[in-house]
Residue, then its C-alpha position, 0 to 999 in steps of 0.5 A: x489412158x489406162x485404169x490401173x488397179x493395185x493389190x497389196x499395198x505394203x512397202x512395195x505397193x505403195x512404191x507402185x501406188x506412186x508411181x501411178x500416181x506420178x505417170x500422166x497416162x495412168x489412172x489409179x482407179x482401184x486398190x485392194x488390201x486386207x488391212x483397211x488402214x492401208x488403203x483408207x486415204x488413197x484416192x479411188x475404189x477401196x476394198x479388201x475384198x479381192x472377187x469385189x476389186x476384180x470387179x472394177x473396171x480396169x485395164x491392168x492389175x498390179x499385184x505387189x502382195x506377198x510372194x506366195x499369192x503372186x500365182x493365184x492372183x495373177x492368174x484370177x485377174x488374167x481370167x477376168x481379162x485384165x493384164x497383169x504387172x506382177x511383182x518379183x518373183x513371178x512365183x515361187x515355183x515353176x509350175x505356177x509360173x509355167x500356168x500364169x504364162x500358159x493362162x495369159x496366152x490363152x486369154x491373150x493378155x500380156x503378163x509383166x514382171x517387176x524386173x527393175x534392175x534391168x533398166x538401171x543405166x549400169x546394167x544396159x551398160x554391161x549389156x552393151x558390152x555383152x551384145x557388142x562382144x567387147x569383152x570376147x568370150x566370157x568364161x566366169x561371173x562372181x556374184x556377190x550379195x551382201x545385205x542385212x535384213x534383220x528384226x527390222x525388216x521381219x517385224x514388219x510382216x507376219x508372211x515374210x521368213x516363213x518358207x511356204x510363204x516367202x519361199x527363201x532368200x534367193x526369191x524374196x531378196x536375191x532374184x533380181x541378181x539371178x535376173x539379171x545373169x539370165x538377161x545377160x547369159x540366158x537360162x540354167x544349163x547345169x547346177x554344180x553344187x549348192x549349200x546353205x546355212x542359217x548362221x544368225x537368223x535362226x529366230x526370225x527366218x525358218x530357211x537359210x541367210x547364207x548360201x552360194x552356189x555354182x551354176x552353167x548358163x545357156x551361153x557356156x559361162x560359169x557362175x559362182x554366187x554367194x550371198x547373205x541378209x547377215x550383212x552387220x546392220x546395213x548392206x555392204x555390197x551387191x557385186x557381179x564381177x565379170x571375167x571375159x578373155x578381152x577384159x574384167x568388169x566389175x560392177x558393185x556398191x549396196x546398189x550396184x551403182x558404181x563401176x569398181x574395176x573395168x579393164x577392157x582391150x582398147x576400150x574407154x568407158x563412156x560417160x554414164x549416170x551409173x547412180x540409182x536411188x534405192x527403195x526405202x524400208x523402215x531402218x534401211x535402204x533396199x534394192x533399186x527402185x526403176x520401177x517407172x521404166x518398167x511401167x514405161x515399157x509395159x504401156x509400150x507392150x500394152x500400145x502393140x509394140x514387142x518389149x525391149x528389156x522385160x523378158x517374162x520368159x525369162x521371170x520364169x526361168x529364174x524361178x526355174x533356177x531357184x527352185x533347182x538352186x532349193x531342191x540342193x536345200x535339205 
């Protein structure tokens, strides 16, 4: 049995409160929030005060507070000796990130990333045919990210859109989907070009909603990546269309739970559950929620055994890719 202890408990924290709550070997056993009214029901140590929740016993922190104190806190919990699961991004920069590995190896303790995406059924499927060499060499991906966030979704804090805090689209929306290129591909290799624009969030984000940019993984393959939060009213589309010389994929739908093209050499597509359900916001639907799985892996890692899909490493060179994807950003 595990004590669990849970920083910010906005919309995400509480998608992680549930979670522990529903897994047999957890105990939530502390939270921490600067707003009382948050935590005032939930059934363990109450406090809003960081230094006094670190005091708890505990065997692993949560932190799902905003982007900007991923790092710090990560990194005062990995000195009193806790491990630490960290909500997407890792940071959001890469020397943070680069000292959040540097202070969990030195104090032996494991660091995870909230990389759910990975887990999805649809995902391992694409992996499966990357690892298998079914599509032969792969030459070009597009990636499409059409998604709204708009007063809805801003009203409801006072540090999202605000660029020293939430850091940009690409981190705040979007890096599940750089993510996922680099568990497919491996790290950055080159950045070609990028460009931004702010067509229709100028009042509620002080960076871009739209952008696309074009890059070279490790692996030799070519990304072109284009997204926005101006997407009218709901998300329209999440897509990674993958061009190999064996054959084209596409996976997409808000979620991307749907195949919408697949034609392979001699290949027929096995019977998969590609559907996921989706985390809820007030007025919309967000990115996927697997969150369990993670959890799932990370008590594996917790028991002695090396992890199969979550890749910290990786958590960190996607922070690397953004921020070089940000540094085109004037």
């Amino acid at each position: 049995m595990y004590k669990v202890g849970i920083v910010g408990l906005g919309f995400i924290g509480q998608k992680h409160l549930q979670v522990v709550q529903n897994m047999e070997n957890l105990v939530l056993t502390a939270v921490c929030d600067i707003q009382k009214e948050k935590i005032r029901n939930v059934n363990a140590y109450q406090t809003t005060n960081y230094e006094e929740f670190l005091e708890q016993s505990l065997d692993f922190v949560v932190i799902a507070t905003p982007n900007y104190l991923h790092a710090s806190q990560t990194i005062r919990a990995l000195e009193k000796g806790y491990h630490v699961l960290c909500e997407k991004p890792l940071a959001i920069n890469s020397e943070d990130a680069r000292t959040m590995l540097e202070v969990a190896r030195f104090y032996q303790r494991k660091l995870f990333c909230m990389l759910q995406n990975r887990y999805s059924p649809i995902v391992q499927w694409i992996k499966s045919l990357i690892i298998n060499n079914i599509l032969g060499k792969v030459f070009w991906v597009q990636v499409n990210c059409f998604w709204n966030r708009d007063e809805r979704y801003y009203s409801h804090s006072d540090w999202k859109g605000k660029l020293w805090q939430d850091g940009g689209v690409l981190y705040t929306q979007f890096s599940h989907f750089t993510d996922i290129l680099i568990y497919l591909w491996g790290h950055l290799s080159t950045l070609d070009y990028a460009q931004f624009w702010n067509f229709n969030r100028q009042t509620l984000i002080e960076f871009e909603d739209t952008g696309t940019f074009n890059f070279r993984l490790a692996a030799g393959v070519h990304v072109n990546f284009n997204y926005t939060i101006s997407s009218y009213e709901k998300n329209l589309e999440s897509s990674i269309t993958i061009f190999g010389e064996k054959g084209t994929v596409k996976i997409g739908g808000q979620y991307m739970n749907e195949v919408l093209a697949c034609q392979i050499q001699d290949y027929q597509i096995p019977s998969i559950e590609f559907s996921v359900s989706p985390n809820q916001y007030p007025g919309y639907q967000g990115s996927a929620s697997n969150h369990q799985w993670v959890y799932e892996e990370f008590i594996k890692v917790l028991g002695g055994k090396e992890p199969q899909i979550a890749s910290v490493m990786d958590a960190f060179y996607s922070v690397q890719l953004i921020e070089e994807v940000y540094k085109r950003r004037v």
